[in-house]
LOLUM-321030 format. One record per residue (C-alpha): x, y, z. Coordinates in Angstrom, 1 decimal, padded with zeros to 4 digits. Layout:
<sites>
+--------+--------+--------+
!   east !  north !     up !
+--------+--------+--------+
!      X !      Y !      Z !
...
+--------+--------+--------+
</sites>
This chain:
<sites>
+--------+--------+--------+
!   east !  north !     up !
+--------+--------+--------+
!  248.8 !  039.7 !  102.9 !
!  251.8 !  040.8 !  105.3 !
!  250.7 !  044.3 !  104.7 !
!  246.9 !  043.0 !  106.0 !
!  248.1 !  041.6 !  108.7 !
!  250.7 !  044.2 !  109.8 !
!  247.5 !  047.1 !  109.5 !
!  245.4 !  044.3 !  111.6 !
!  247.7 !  043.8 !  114.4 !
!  248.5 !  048.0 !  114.6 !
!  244.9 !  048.3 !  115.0 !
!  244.5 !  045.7 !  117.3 !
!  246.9 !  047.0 !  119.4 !
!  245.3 !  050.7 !  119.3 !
!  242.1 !  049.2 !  120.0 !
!  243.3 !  047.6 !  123.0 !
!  245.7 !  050.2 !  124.4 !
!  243.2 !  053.4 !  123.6 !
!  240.9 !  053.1 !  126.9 !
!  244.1 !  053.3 !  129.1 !
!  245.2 !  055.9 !  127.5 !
!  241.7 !  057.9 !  126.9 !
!  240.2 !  057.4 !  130.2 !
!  238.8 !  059.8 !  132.1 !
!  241.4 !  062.5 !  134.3 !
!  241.2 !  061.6 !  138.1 !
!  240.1 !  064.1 !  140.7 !
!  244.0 !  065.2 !  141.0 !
!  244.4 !  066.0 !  137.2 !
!  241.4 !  068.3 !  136.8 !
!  243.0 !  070.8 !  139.1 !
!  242.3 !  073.7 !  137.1 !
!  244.1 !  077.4 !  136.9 !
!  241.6 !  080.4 !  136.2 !
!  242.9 !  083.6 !  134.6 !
!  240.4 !  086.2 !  133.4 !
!  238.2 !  083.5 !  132.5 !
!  240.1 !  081.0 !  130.9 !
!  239.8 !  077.8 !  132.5 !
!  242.7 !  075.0 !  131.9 !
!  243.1 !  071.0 !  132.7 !
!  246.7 !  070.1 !  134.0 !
!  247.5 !  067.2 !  131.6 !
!  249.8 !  065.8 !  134.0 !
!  247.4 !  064.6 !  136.5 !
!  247.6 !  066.9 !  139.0 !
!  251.1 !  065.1 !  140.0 !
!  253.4 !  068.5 !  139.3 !
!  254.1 !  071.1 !  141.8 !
!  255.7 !  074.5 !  141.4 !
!  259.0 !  072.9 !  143.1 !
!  258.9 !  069.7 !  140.6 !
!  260.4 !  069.4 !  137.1 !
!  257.1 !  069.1 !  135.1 !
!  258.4 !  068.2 !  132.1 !
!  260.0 !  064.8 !  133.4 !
!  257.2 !  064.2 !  134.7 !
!  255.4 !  064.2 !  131.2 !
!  258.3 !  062.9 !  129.2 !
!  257.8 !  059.7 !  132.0 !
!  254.1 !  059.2 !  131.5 !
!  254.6 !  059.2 !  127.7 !
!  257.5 !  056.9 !  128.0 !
!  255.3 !  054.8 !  130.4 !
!  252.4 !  055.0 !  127.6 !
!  254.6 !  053.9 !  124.6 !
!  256.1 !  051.0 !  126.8 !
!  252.6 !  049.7 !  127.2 !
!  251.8 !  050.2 !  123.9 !
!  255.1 !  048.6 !  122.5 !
!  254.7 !  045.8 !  124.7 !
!  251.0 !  045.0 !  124.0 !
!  252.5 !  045.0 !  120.1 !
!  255.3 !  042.4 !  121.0 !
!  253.3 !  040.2 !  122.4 !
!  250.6 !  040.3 !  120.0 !
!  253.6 !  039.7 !  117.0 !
!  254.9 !  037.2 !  119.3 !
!  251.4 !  035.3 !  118.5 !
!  251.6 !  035.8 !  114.9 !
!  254.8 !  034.3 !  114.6 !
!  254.3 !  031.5 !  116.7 !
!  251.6 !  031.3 !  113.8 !
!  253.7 !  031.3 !  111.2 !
!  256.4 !  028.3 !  112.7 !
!  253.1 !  026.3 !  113.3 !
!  252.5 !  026.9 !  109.6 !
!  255.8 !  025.8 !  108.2 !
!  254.5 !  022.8 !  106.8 !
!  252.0 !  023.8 !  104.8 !
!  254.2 !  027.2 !  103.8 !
!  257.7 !  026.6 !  103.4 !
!  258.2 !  030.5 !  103.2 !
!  256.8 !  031.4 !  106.7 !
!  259.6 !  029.8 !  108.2 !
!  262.1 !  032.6 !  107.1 !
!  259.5 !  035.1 !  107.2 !
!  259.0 !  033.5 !  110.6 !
!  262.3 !  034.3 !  111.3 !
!  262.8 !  037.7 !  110.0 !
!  259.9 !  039.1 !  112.2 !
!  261.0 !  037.4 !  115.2 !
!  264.6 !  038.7 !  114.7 !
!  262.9 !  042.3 !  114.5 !
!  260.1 !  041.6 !  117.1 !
!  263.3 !  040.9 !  119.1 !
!  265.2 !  044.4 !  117.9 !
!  262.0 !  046.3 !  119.0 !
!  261.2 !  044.7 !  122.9 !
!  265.6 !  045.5 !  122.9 !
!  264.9 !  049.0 !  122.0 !
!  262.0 !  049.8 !  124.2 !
!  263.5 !  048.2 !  127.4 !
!  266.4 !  050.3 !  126.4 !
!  264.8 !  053.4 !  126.4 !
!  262.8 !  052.7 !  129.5 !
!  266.6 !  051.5 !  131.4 !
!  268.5 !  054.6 !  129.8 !
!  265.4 !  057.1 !  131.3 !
!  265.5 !  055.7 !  134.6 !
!  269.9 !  056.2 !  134.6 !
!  269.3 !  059.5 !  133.3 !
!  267.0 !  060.5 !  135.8 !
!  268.6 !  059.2 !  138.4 !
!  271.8 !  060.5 !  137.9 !
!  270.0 !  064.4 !  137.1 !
!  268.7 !  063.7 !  140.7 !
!  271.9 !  062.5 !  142.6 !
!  274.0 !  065.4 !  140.7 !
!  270.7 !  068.2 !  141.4 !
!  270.5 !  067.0 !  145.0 !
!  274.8 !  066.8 !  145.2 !
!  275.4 !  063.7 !  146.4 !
+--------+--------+--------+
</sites>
């Protein structure tokens, strides 16, 4: 059941998350580069320049992605246990399973605010030192 549950909410979450991630490049990100015929997308929509550091850029536009992703997850176990207190009556044993996802749920949101905090101090101190203030 928890494994049912657990593959329902993953797929809920992809479902939900996959036409922010898939949609279509903007005008910017289909700037193209031709050489002898081969014709290639920039995947970082069109936002990097030849004085920029590209790959920050992407490492912040997949950190923004799994933010929203992780988030959209939290939320939606948030729900389910909320379900499984309401249920405590009926199921003694959801209350300490109850408890055991939130405590993890909890672990998770910790660990993807973390990231997103420690990338912004990184970067920001890459940019003060670079700049040499």
């Amino acid at each position: 059941m928890t494994k049912y549950l657990a593959s329902l909410l993953f797929a809920l979450t992809l479902i939900t998350a996959a036409p922010a991630a898939l949609a279509a490049p903007t005008a910017a990100a289909q700037t193209t580069n031709t050489t002898q015929g081969v014709q290639l997308l920039n995947p970082l929509s069109g936002s990097c320049t030849a004085g920029q550091d590209c790959l920050m850029q992407f490492l912040k536009s997949v950190l923004a992605l799994v933010t929203r992703v992780g988030t959209i997850a939290i939320i939606l176990m948030l729900v389910y246990i909320g379900f499984l207190f309401a249920t405590t009556s009926t199921n003694p044993k959801n209350k300490e399973l109850a408890k055991e996802y939130l405590l993890w749920t909890i672990v998770g949101a910790l660990i993807i605010l973390g990231a997103q905090a420690i990338a912004n101090g990184i970067s920001a101190t890459v940019q003060a030192i670079s700049v040499g203030q």
